[in-house]
MARTI-966509 format. One record per residue (C-alpha): x, y, z. Coordinates in steps of 0.1 Angstrom, whole numbers, padded with zeros to 4 digits, always signed. Example, Ala and Ser with C-alpha at 12.3 -4.5 7.8 and 13.67 -1.06 7.14 Angstrom:
BEGIN
+0123-0045+0078
+0137-0011+0071
END
This chain:
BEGIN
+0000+0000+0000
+0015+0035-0013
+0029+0053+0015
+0006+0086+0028
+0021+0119+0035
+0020+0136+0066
+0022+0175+0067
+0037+0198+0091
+0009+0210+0104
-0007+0177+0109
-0013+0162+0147
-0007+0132+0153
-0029+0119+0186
-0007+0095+0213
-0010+0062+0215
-0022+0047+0250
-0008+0013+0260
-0001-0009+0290
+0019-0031+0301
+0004-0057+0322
+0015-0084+0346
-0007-0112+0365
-0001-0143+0388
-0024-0173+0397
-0019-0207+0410
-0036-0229+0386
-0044-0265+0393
-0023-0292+0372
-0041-0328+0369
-0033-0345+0404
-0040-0314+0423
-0007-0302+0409
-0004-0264+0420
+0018-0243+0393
+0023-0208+0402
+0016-0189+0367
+0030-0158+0359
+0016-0136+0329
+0026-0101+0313
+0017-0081+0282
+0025-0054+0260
-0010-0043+0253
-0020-0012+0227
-0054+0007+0228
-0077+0003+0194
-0105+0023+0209
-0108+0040+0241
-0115+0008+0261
-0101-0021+0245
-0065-0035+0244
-0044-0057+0219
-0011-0070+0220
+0015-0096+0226
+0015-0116+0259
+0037-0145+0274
+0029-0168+0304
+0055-0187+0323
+0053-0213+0353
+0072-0195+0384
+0063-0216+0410
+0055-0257+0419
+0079-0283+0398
+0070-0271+0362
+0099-0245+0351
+0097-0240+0317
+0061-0243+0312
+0061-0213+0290
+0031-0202+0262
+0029-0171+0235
+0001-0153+0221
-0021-0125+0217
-0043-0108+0249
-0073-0087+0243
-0081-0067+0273
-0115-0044+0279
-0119-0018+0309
-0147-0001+0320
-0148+0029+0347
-0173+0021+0376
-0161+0049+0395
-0133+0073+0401
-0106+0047+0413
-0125+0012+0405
-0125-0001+0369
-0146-0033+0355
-0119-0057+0338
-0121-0088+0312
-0102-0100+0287
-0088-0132+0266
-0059-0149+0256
-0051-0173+0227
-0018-0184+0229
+0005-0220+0226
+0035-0231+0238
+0037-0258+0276
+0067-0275+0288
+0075-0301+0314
+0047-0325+0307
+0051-0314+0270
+0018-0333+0251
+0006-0357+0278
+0000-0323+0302
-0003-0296+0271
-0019-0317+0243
-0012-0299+0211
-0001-0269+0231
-0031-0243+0223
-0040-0225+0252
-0069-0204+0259
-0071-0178+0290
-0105-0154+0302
-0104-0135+0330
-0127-0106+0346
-0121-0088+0379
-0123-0053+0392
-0093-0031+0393
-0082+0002+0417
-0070+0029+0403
-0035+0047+0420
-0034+0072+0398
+0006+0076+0384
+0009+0045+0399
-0011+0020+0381
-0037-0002+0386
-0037-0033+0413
-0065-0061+0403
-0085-0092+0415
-0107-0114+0396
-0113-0147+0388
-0094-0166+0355
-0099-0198+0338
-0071-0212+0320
-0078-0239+0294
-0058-0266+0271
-0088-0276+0253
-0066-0307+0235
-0045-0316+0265
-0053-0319+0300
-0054-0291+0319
-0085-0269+0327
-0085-0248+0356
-0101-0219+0374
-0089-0197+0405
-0083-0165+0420
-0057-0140+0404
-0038-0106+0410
-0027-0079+0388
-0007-0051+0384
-0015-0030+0351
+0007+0004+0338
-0005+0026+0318
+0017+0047+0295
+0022+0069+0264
+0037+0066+0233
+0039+0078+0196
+0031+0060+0165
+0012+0072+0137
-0010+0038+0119
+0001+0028+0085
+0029+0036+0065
+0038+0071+0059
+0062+0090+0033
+0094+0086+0049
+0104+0122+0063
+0129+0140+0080
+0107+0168+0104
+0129+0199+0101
+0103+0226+0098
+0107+0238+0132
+0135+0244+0158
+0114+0228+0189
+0121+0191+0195
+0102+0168+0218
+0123+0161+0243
+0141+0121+0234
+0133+0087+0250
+0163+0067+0246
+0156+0030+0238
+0185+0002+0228
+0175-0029+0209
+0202-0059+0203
+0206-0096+0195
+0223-0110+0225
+0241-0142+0226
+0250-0157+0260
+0270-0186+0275
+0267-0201+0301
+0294-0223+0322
+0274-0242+0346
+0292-0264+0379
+0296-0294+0379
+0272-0296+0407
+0241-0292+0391
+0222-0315+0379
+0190-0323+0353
+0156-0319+0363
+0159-0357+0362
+0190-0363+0386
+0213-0367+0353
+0244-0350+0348
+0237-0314+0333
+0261-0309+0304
+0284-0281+0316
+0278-0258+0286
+0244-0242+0274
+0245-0216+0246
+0217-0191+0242
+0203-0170+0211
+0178-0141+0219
+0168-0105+0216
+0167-0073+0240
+0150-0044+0246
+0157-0011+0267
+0145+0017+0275
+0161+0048+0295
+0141+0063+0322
+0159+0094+0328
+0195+0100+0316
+0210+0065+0325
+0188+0046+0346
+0168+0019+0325
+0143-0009+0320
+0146-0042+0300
+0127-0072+0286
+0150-0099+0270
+0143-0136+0256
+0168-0160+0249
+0165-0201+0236
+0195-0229+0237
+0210-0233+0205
+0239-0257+0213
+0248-0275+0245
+0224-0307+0254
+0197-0288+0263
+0177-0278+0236
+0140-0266+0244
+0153-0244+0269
+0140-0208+0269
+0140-0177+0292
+0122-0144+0292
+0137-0120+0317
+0122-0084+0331
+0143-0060+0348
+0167-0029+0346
+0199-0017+0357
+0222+0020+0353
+0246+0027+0334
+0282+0048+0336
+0296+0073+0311
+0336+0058+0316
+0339+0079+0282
+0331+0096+0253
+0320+0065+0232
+0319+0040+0264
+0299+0031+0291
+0296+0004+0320
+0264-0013+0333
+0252-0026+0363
+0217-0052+0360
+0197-0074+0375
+0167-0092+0364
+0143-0117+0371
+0114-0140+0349
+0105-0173+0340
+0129-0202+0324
+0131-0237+0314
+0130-0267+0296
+0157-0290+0278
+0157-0311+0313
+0173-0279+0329
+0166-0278+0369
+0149-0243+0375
+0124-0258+0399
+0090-0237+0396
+0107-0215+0371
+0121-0187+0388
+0155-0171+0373
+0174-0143+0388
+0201-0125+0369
+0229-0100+0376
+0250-0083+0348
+0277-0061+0346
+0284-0054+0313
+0308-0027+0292
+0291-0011+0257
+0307+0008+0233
+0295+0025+0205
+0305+0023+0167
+0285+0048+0154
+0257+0073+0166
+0235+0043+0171
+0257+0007+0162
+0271-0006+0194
+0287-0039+0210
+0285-0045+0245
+0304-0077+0269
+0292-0087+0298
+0296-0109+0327
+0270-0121+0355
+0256-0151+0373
+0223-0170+0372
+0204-0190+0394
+0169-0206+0398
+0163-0198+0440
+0140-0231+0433
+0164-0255+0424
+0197-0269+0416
+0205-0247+0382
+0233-0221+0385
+0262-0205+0360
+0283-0181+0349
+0267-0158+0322
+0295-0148+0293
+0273-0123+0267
+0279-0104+0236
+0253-0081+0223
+0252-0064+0188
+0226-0031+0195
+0212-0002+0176
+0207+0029+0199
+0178+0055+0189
+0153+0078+0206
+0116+0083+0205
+0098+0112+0216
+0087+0113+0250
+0047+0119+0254
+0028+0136+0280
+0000+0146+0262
-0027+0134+0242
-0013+0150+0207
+0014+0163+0192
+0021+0188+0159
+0049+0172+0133
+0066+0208+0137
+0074+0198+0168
+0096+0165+0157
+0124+0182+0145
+0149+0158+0134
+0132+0130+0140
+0122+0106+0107
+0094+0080+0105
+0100+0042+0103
+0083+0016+0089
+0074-0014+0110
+0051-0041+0112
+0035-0064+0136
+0026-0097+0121
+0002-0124+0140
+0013-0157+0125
+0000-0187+0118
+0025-0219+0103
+0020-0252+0100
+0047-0279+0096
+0048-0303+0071
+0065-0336+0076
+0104-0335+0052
+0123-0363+0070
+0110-0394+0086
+0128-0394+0120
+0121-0356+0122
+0104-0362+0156
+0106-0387+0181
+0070-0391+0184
+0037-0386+0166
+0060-0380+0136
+0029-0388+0111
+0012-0359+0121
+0020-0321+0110
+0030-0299+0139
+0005-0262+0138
+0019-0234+0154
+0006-0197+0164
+0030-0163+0172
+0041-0128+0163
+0064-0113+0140
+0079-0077+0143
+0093-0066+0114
+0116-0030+0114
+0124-0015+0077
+0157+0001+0070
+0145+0012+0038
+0113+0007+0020
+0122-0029+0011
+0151-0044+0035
+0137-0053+0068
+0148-0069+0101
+0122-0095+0114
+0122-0116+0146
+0092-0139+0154
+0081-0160+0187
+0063-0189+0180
+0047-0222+0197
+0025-0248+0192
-0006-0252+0195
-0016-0290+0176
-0001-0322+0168
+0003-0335+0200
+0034-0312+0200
+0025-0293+0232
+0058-0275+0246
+0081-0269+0210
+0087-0232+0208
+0112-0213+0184
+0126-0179+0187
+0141-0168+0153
+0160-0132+0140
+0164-0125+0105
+0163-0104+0073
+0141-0102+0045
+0131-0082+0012
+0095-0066+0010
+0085-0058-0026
+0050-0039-0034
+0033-0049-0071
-0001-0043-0089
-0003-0005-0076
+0007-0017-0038
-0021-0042-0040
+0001-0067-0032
+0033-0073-0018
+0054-0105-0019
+0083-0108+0010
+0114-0134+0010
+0133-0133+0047
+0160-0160+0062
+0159-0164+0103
+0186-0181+0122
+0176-0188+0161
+0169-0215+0188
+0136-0242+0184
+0129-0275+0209
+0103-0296+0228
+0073-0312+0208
+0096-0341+0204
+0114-0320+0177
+0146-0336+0168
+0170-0304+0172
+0200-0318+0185
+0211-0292+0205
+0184-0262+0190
+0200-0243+0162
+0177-0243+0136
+0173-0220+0104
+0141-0212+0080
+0134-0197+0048
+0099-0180+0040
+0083-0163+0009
+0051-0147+0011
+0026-0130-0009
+0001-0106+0007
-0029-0081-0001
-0039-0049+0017
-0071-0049+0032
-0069-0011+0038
-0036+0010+0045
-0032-0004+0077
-0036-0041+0075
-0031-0069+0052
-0035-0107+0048
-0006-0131+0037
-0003-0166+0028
+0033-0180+0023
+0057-0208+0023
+0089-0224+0039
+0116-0244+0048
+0128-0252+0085
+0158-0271+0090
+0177-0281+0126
+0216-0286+0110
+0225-0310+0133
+0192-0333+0143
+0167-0352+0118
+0142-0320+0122
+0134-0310+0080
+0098-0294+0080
+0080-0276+0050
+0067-0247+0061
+0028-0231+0051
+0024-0193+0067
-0009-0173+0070
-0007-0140+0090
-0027-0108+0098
-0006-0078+0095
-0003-0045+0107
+0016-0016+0095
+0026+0013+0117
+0054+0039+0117
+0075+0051+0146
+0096+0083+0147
+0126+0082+0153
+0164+0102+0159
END
């Protein structure tokens, strides 16, 4: 779809989002309890309802690693100055530690409704009641939950716009500085921990992943970072880690940082107990460029729950930019001077997996393995993107395989920007299901073609090839996916 311009004198209203986080204890077969631990990035699309990308993970009980995906809807409605009426949904896959006799195919369905208090600046604190569903495995369960919801401001303006650098003015909105990198960790674990089975953990576990930070103030920050094995003997493993840290100008170009964070991890026959992870960094970043960077670290991890513990070695390959900060409910473009747009896109995926080798899992390998996620795709120009997807399972009795994949790809509009056809390759970490990964490195190749709906949206329908180099796992691939195009300005 052709790209619309935006004039100086156009405003451009903010974007209302939250970011929400829950816990329950939900009831396994066998009275199990598993201490379940939810948060999501949600975006307004009218005045009282909320979309966006949500994870769950198991914190506490004896299922770390029990980790699902999806999309949340959320609704609010204002009884009264401070209370707030609360449902919402969840359609997600993904399980772990049980993989498809607990989780079934992996598809798991969430609905909650509660009340919520109002603390002004300081969020929202909620109760309610949620019922958590694998409608083709085993678990169904309803209890009592808790909630903590943030609400915030941001900038984005719906579709794709003419690419633009704002100049017309000398204001500026003041910057938000925000780091995104690919992060590769490794860690060297003692020789005293063992498997969530009493077998000898192998004393090596490589991790693949992505990280995203934002500054609050001049050097004080918050992150969000996922990471999946992708070599060592523990493929399947993932973790997805909340926290923040400060950092320390030790030069022009070069900086310290101090961090600690905490979130949900397992899988691969790793020991983290209920699920628990703690992290502490300290880590030295240095810039190449205005916004390139590389940044080493060292830390230590540890599941509080259980046995797991290591030595954390990363390397981290950024791109630094700023936002503008919003405090109101508009802003005028002649207020974004030297900012530009960017293209990006949010993708909600649907693949199935074809059967391409015959020992390609190591059971159920007769059926096809469906699988739901998200995409985000950032454009450098109008046809090279960066993509990076999350996605689990949801059918084929392959409850518990996720994959977390970065890449590249080639977007290229035809037929008056009717249509669009894409070709990307992603690198990154896959496992469980029964997936024969042999360690988790994995690679695919996609080509799509898609339609625009309107100038925001689009439908595509596409296909693949996944391949694990050093296990039996060959799949064709078959994508679907509801799209979403939105620009972000940036500096």
């Amino acid at each position: 779809m052709a790209a619309q311009p935006l004039l100086s004198a156009d405003v451009i209203p903010s974007s209302k989002g939250l970011f929400k986080q829950s816990f329950e204890t939900v009831t396994l077969p066998g009275d199990e309890p598993m201490g379940f631990w939810g948060g999501g990035m949600l975006y307004d699309i009218t005045p009282s309802i909320s979309v966006g990308p949500a994870v769950y993970g198991a914190a506490t009980g004896q299922r770390g690693g029990f980790i699902t995906l999806g999309v949340a809807a959320d609704s609010s409605y204002r009884i009264s100055d401070r209370i707030n009426a609360n449902a919402g949904y969840f359609v997600g896959a993904g399980g772990g530690r049980g993989g498809y006799t607990l989780s079934g195919g992996g598809l798991m369905l969430r609905a909650h409704a509660g009340l919520d208090y109002n603390m002004g600046k300081f969020g929202l604190l909620g109760v309610g009641v949620s019922n958590l569903d694998f409608p083709n495995g085993h678990i169904n369960s309803t209890q009592p939950y808790i909630s903590y919801t943030y609400p915030f401001t941001t900038l984005f303006a719906r579709g794709w716009q003419q690419p633009n650098r704002y100049a017309s003015s000398t204001r500026s909105a003041a910057p938000a500085e925000k780091e995104i990198s690919i992060v590769m960790r490794r860690y060297d674990i003692p020789a005293h921990v063992t498997k969530d089975n009493g077998g000898v953990q192998h004393p090596t576990l490589q991790l693949i992943g992505a990280e995203l930070v934002h500054y609050v103030g001049q050097n004080g920050f918050l992150k969000l970072e996922s990471e999946g094995a992708f070599g060592g003997d523990s493929q399947g493993y993932m973790q997805v880690l909340m926290g923040g840290g400060y950092r320390f100008a030790i030069g022009k170009t070069t900086a310290a940082k101090l961090s600690a964070a905490t979130g949900f991890a397992g899988g691969g026959a790793v020991d983290t107990g209920g699920g628990i992870l703690l992290d502490a960094q300290a880590s030295v970043q240095q810039k190449l460029t205005d916004h390139l960077f590389v940044e080493l670290g060292v830390g230590h991890v540890a599941a509080p729950q259980a046995s797991f513990e290591a030595t954390s070695l990363s390397a981290r390959l950024g791109y630094s930019f700023n936002t503008p900060k919003m405090d109101t409910d508009h802003i005028f473009l002649s207020s974004l001077s030297g900012y530009e747009n960017k293209h990006f896109r949010f993708r909600m995926a649907h693949q199935t997996y074809l059967k391409a080798d015959p020992n390609w899992r190591s059971h159920h390998n007769d059926l096809n393995i469906d699988n739901l996620g998200v995409q985000f795709d950032y454009f450098q120009t109008n046809n090279l993107y960066l993509t990076g997807q999350g996605i689990g399972a949801y059918a084929g009795e392959a409850g518990a395989y996720m994959t977390g994949l970065i890449g590249a790809g080639y977007h290229q509009p035809f037929a008056n920007d009717k249509f669009y056809a894409d070709v990307e390759f992603l690198l990154g970490a896959a496992g469980g299901g029964g997936a024969d990964v042999n360690g988790g490195f994995v690679w695919q190749s996609n080509a799509n073609l898609g339609y625009y709906l309107n100038d925001k949206t689009s439908l595509s329908v596409g296909i693949g090839r996944m391949e694990a180099p050093k296990g039996n796992f060959k799949a064709n691939v078959i994508n679907f996916g509801l799209v979403y195009n939105f620009d972000v300005f940036m500096r």
